[in-house]
TIVO-2410 file (N, C-alpha, C; in nm, 3 decimals):
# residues 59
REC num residu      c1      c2      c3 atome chaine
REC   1      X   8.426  11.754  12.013     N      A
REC   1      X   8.516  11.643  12.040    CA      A
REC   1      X   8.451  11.551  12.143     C      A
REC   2      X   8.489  11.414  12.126     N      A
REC   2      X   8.374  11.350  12.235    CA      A
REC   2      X   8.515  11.296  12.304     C      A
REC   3      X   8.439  11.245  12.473     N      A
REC   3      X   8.514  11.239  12.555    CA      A
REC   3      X   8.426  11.082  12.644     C      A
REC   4      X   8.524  11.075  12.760     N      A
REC   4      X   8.479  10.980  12.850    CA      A
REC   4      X   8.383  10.834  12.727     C      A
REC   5      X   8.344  10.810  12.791     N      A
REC   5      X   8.295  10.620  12.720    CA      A
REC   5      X   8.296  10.621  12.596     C      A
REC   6      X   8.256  10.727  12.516     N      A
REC   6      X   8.228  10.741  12.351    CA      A
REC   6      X   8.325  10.723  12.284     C      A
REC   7      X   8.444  10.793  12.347     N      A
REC   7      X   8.559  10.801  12.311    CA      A
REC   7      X   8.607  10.650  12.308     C      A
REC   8      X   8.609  10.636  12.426     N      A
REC   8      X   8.685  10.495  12.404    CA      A
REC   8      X   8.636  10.339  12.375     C      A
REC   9      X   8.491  10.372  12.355     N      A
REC   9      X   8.396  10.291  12.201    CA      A
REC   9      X   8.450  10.324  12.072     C      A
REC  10      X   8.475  10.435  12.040     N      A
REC  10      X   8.500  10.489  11.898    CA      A
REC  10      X   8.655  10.377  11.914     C      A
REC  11      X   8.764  10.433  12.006     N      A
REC  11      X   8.894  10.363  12.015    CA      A
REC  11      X   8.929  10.179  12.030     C      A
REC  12      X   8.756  10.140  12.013     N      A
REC  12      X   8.742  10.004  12.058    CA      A
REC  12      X   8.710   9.999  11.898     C      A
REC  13      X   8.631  10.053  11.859     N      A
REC  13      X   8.559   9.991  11.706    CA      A
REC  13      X   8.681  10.044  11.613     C      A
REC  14      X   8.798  10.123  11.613     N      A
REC  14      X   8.873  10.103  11.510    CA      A
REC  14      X   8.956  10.020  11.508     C      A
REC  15      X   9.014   9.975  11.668     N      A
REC  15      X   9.115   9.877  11.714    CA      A
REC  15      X   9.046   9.763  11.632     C      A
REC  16      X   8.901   9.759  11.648     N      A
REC  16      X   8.844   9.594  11.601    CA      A
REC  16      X   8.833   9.603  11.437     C      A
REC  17      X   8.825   9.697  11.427     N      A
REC  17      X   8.782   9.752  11.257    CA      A
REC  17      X   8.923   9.627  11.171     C      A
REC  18      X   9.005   9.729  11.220     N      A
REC  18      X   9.171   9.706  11.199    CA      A
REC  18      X   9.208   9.494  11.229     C      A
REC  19      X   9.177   9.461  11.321     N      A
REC  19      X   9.184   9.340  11.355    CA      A
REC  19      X   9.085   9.208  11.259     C      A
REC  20      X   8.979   9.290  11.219     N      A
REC  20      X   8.887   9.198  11.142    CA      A
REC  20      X   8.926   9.240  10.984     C      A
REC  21      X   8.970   9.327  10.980     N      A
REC  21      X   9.014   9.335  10.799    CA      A
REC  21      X   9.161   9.243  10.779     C      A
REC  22      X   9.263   9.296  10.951     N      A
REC  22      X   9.381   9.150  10.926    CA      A
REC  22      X   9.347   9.053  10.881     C      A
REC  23      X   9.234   8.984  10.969     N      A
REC  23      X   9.172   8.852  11.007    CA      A
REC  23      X   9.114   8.800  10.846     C      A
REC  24      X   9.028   8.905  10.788     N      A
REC  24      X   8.976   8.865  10.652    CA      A
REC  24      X   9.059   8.830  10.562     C      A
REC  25      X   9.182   8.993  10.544     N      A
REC  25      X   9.266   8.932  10.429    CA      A
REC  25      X   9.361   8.798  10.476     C      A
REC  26      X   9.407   8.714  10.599     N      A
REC  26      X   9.444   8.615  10.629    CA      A
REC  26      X   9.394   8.497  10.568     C      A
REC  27      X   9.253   8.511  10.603     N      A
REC  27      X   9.163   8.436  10.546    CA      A
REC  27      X   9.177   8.392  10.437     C      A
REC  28      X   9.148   8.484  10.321     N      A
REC  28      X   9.137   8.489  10.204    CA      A
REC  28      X   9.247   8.423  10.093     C      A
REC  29      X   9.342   8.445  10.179     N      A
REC  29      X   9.530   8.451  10.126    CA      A
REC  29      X   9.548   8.306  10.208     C      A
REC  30      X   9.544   8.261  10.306     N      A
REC  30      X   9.628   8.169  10.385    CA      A
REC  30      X   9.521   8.069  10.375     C      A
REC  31      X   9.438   8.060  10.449     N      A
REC  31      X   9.270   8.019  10.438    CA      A
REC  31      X   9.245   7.931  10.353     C      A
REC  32      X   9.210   8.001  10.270     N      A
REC  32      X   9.160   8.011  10.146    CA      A
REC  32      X   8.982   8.007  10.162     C      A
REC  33      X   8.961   8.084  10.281     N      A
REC  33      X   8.819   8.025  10.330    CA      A
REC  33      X   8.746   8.167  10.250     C      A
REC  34      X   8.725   8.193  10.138     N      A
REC  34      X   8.684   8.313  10.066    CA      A
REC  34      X   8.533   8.384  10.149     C      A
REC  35      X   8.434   8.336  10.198     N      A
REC  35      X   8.259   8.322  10.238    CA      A
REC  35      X   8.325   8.396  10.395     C      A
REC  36      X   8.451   8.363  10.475     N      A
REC  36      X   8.451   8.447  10.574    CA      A
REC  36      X   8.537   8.514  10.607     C      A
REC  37      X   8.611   8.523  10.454     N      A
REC  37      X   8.784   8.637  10.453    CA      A
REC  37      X   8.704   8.782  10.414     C      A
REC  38      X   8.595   8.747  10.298     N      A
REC  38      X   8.479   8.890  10.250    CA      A
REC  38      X   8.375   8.930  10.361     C      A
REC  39      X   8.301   8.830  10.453     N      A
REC  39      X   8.238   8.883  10.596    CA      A
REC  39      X   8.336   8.967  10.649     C      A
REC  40      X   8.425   8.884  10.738     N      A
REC  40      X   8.506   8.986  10.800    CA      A
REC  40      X   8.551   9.103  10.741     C      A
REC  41      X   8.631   9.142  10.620     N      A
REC  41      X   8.631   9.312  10.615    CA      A
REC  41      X   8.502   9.349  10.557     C      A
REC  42      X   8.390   9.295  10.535     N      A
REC  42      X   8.250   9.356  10.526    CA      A
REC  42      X   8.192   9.446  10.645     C      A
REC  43      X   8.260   9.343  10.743     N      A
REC  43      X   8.246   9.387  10.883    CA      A
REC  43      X   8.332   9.509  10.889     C      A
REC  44      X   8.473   9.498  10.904     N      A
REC  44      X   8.572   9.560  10.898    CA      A
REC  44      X   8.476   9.705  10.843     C      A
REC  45      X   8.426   9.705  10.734     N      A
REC  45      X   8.419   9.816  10.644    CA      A
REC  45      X   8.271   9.879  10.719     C      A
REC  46      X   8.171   9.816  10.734     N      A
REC  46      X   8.034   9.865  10.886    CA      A
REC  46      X   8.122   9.898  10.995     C      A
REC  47      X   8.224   9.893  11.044     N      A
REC  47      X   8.254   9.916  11.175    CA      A
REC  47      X   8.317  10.051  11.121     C      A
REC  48      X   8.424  10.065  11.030     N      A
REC  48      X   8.486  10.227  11.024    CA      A
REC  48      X   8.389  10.341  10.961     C      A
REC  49      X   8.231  10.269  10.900     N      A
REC  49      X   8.157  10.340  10.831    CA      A
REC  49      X   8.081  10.432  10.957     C      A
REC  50      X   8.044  10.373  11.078     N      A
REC  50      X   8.001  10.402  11.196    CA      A
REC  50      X   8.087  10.486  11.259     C      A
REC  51      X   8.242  10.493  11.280     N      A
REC  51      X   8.296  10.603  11.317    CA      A
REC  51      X   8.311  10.683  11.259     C      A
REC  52      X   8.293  10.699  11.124     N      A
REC  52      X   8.290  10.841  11.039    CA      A
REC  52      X   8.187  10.879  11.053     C      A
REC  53      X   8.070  10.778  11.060     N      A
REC  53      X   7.918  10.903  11.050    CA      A
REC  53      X   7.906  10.963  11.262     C      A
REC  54      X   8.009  10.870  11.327     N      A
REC  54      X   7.981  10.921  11.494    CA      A
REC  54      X   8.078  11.045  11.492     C      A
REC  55      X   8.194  11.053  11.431     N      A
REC  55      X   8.245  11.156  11.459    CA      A
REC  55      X   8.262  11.275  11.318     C      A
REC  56      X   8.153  11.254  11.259     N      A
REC  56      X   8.143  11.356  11.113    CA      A
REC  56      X   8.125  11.482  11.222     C      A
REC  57      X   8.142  11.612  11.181     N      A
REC  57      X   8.072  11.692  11.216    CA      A
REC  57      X   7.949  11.759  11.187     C      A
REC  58      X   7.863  11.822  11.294     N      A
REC  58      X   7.725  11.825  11.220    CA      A
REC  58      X   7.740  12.020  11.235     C      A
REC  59      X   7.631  12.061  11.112     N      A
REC  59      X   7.641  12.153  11.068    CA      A
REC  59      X   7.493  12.209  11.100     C      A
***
């Protein structure tokens, strides 16, 4: 289990994960700006890919 700064990097990159996939589908739907509604949860989707491989467990 990770603790102290890691932890609350990991608790920073899902908070943002979560905020940039809002931000995209807004985009996309309200926007209509398509080139940075698909960046942002591209992003969205690199940022939660990084906390699964930081907190996978290793064998």
């Amino acid at each position: 289990m990770l603790s102290g700064p890691a932890a609350t990097l990991l608790s920073i990159m899902v908070l943002s994960a979560f905020v940039l996939a809002g931000g995209g589908l807004w985009m996309l739907t309200k926007q209509r700006d398509t080139k940075k509604g698909v960046l942002m949860l591209l992003c969205a989707a690199v940022l939660l890919g990084n906390v699964v491989i930081w907190t996978a467990p290793v064998n």
